[in-house]
N, C-alpha and C positions, 0 to 999 in steps of 0.2 A: 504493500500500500504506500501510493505517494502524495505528499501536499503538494496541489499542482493549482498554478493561477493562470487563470485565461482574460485574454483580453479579446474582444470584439466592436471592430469599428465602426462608423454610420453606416457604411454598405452593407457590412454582415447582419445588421438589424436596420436595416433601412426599409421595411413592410412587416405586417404579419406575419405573413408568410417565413418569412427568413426569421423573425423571432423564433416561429413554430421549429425553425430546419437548429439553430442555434442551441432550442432546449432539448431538441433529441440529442444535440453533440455530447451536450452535457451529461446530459440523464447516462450515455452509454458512459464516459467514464464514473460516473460516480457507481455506476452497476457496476463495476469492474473494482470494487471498493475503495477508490479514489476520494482521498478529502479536495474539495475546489471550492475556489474562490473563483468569481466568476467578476471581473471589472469591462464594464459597456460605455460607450458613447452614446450620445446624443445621434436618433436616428437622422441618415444623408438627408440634409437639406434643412434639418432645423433648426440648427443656430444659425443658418444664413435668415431665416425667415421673420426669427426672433430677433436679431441685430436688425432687420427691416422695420420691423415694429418700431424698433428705440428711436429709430431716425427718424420715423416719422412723428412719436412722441415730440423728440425733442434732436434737435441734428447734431447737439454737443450735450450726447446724456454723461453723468457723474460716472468714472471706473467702477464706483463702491454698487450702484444700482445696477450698471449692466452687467456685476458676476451674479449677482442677486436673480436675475433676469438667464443669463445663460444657463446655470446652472439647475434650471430646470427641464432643462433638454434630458440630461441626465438621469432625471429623477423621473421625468415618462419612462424609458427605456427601464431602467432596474424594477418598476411595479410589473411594466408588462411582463416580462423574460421570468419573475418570482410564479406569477399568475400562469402562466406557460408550462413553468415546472411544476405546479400546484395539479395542472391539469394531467400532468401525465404520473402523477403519485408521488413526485419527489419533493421530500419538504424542502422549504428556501426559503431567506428571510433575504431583503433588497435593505439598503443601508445606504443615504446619502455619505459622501465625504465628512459631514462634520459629527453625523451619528456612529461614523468609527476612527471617529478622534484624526484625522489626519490636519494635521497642526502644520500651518504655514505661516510665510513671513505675512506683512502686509500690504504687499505688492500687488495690487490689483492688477486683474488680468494677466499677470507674468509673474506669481506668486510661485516660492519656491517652497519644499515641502522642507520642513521641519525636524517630524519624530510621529509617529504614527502608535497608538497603542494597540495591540494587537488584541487584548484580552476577551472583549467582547466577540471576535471571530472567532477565535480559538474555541469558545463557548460554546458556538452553534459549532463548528467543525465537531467538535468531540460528541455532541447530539447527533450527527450524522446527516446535519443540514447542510446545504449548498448556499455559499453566502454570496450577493449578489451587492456588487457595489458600484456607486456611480461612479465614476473616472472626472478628471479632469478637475476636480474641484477638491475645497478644504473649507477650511476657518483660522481666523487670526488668534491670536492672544484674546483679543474683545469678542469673539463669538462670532463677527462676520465675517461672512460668505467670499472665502476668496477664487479666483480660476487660476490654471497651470499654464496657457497660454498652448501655442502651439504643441501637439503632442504630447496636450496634457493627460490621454487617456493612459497613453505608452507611459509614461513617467509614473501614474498614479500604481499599475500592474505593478510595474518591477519594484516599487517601494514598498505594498502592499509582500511582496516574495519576499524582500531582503528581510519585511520588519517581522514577517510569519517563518523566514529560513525553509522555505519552499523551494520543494526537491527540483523546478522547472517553472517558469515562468513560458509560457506559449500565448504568442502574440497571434490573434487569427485577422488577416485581411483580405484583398481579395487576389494577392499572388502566393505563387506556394512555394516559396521562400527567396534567398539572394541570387541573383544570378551573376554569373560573368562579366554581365552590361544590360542593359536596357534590351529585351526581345523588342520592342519593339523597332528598335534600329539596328540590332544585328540579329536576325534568324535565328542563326547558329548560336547564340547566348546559353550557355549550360548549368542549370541549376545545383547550386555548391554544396554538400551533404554538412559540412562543417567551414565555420570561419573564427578568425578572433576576434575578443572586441576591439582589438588595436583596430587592424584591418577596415571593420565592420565604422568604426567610428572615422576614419580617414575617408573613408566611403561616402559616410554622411555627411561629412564638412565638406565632401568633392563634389556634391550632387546627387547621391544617392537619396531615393525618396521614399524606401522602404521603411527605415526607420529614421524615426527624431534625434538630435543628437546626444540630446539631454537624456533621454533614456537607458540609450546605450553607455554616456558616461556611469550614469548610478549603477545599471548593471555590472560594470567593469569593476565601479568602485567599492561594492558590497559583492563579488562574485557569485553571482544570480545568473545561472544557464538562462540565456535566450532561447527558444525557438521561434522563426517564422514560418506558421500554416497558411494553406487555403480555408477559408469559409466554406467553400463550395465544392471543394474535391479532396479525394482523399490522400493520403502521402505523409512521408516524415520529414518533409521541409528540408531549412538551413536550421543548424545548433550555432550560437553563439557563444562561445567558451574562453576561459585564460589561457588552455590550453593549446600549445602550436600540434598539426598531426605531424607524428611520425614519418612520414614522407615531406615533412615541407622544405628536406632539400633537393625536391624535385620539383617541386611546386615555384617559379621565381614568381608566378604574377597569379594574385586570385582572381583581381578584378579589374574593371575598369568603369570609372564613375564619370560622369558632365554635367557642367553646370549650364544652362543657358543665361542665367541671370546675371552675368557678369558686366562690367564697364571698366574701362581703361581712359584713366586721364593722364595727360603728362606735364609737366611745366618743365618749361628750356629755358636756356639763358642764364641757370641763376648763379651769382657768383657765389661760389664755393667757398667755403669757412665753419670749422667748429658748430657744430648746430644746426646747421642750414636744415638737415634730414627733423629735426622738431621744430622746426620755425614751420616748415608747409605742412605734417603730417597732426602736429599737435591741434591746430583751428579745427582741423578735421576729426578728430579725437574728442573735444571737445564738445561737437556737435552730436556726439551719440554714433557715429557714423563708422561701421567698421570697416578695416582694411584688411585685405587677403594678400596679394600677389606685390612685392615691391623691386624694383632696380634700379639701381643708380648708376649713371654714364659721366665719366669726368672729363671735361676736355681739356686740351690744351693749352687753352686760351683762361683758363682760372675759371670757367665758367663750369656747373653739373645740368645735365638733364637727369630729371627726376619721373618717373612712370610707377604708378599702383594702379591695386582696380580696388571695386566698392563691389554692392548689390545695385541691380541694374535700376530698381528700385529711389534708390538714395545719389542716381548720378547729378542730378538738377541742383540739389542744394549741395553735394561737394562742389560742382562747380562754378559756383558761386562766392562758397568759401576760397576755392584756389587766386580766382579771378584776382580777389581781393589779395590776399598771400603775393599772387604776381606783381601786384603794382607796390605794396611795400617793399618787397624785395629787389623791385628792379628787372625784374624775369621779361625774358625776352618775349612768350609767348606760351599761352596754355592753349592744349588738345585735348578733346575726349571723343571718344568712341563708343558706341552702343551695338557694334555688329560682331563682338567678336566670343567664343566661348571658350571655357576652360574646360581641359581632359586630364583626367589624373590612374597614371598604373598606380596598381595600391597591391602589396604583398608582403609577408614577412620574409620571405624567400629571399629577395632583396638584399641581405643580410649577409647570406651568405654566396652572394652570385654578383661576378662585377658583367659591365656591359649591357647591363639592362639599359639605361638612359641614350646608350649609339645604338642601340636596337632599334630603340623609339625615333633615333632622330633620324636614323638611316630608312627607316617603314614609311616617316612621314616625307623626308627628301624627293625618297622613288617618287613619291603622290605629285610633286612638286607645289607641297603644302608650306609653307610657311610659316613659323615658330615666332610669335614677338613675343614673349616671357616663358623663362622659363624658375620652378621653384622646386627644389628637392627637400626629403627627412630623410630619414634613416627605412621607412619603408613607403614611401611615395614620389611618386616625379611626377609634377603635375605642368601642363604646357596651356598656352596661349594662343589660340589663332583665328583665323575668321569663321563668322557663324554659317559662312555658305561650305564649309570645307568638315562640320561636323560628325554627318552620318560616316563619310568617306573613310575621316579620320577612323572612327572608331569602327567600322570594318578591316580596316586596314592594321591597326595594332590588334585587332582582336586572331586576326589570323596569325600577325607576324609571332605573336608569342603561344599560338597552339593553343588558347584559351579555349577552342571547343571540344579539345581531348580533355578526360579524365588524366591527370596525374598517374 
């Protein structure tokens, strides 16, 4: 028998229907004398409908009102799926965020979890009930209502395992589990039986959109097995684990991730001196505004060009901040660009295999594709180049490194 915690996103209960497919998943492990914890989302499409409400309320509602307001997405979803389970004989009790104590800062909308008391689960698990909880939400020190922000369902699971020591935390959506790359841009993409969360987290800071990043940090940081299911079909997905496999010095490359949301701004001209790299990056820093990708080019003339990127998102108001930076400084002239994406090989293999990165740059050559950034770790090479050259790209590394064989 294992404490095993599932999670389930808006698609996987996004109708009745699928609630009804969700409580049989369940019901079969808990027959299988399985204790589960079962954490749901708000069914697809209804916090978008409920954020429509607010605005039309009010166009500038309070943080504190709209977790208050979202957070009932949540709490549809854990009655039905209880009710669901009730009808097919299995007892279950449904449990907002703050009726099992999951204790957050007071960061609206992008609240972080705290400390979670477990005892109340623990309670019904040892009754033999199926606990059913809402995801994505908490409460502060004062009692209110706070949300986890992006992928707060992912994050509410795996802290819900770390604080229960849950033999498997199983994340269910609607792919069955990590692949290679994106199918739908390479075919050939091969679904991976096992990854690490180093890997799996490099993935997600590259553009991988399986999972959040924040989830996968806590998972790593409380070692909590991941796995990624289908909702809809059956299979033993991708594990997410600390540990590297036994073969991973055959393994040089697990995956390959992209982001399309990238931007590239540059400022030229600027004379060069002690500092200059926090005189442009700091305004921008400042502004809440993160940076990924940087270079710096010295010239001969005592002057640097400077080039980052942002989220494609945030390009307008970096450069605006830059503009400004240009003219204190003296800079000859600021660029930005909005057509270009980022690809990142991500492996632990890496480690122990040199020539991975002239692999990469010799695959992209042949293409006669184009490299404007390039950024390495210790288990990722992540490149720069135009958005019309993406699919290409990532067919083209995906063959050069045998990524559609098995190890």
């Amino acid at each position: 028998m294992a404490l095993i915690v599932q999670k389930y996103g808006g698609t996987s209960v996004g109708s009745v229907e699928r609630i009804h497919a969700v409580a049989e998943k369940v019901k079969s492990w808990h027959d299988r004398g399985h204790q589960v914890v079962v954490v749901v989302s708000a069914m697809s499409g209804e916090t978008n409908r409920l954020i429509g409400l607010a605005k039309e309320v009010n166009p500038d509602p309070s943080p504190r009102e709209m977790d208050v307001l979202l957070s009932t997405g949540e709490q549809v979803t854990i009655a039905l799926l209880a009710m669901a389970l009730h009808r097919l004989g299995v007892d279950a009790r449904s449990y907002t965020g703050g009726q099992v104590h999951i204790r957050t800062d007071s960061a609206h909308s992008k609240a972080r979890i705290m400390d979670i008391d477990g005892t109340r689960v623990r309670a019904d698990l040892d009754a033999g009930r199926v606990v059913v909880v809402a995801g994505f939400q908490g409460v502060d020190e004062s009692g209110a209502i706070t949300t986890l922000g992006r992928g707060g369902s992912d994050t509410t699971a795996v802290a819900m395992a770390a604080a229960l020591k849950a033999d498997e935390c199983q994340i269910y959506t609607d792919v069955d589990g990590v692949y290679t790359t994106d199918p739908r841009v390479e075919p050939k993409a091969r679904r991976l039986d096992r990854i690490t969360f180093e890997e799996m987290l490099e993935m997600a800071s590259s553009g991988s959109k399986v999972l959040q990043i924040r989830s996968v940090e806590f998972a790593g940081k409380y070692n909590v097995p991941l796995r990624v299911l289908s909702s809809f079909e059956e299979g033993e997905g991708t594990l997410i684990t600390l540990e590297e496999e036994e073969n991973v010095e055959q393994a040089k490359i697990s995956g390959i991730a992209f982001s399309r949301d990238e931007a590239k701004l540059t400022i030229r001209g600027v004379p060069d001196h002690p500092g200059v790299a926090y005189q442009i990056l700091g305004p921008i820093g400042e502004a809440n505004i993160e940076v990924d990708m940087i270079v710096q080019n010295i010239g001969k003339d005592g002057t640097t060009d400077f080039t980052f990127t942002v989220h494609r998102n945030e390009l307008n108001r970096a450069l605006e901040i830059l503009r400004k930076t240009a003219d204190e400084l003296g800079a000859r002239e600021v660029e930005a660009d909005d057509k270009i994406v980022k690809i990142a090989l991500v492996g632990v293999g890496m480690r122990s295999h040199a020539g991975i990165a002239s692999t990469m740059f010799k695959a992209l050559a042949d293409e006669r594709i184009n490299i404007q950034m390039i950024s390495t770790s210790e288990i990722k090479v992540s490149v720069i180049v135009e958005e019309k050259y993406l699919e290409l790209a990532v067919r083209t590394l995906h063959e050069a490194f045998h990524l559609d064989q098995a190890a």
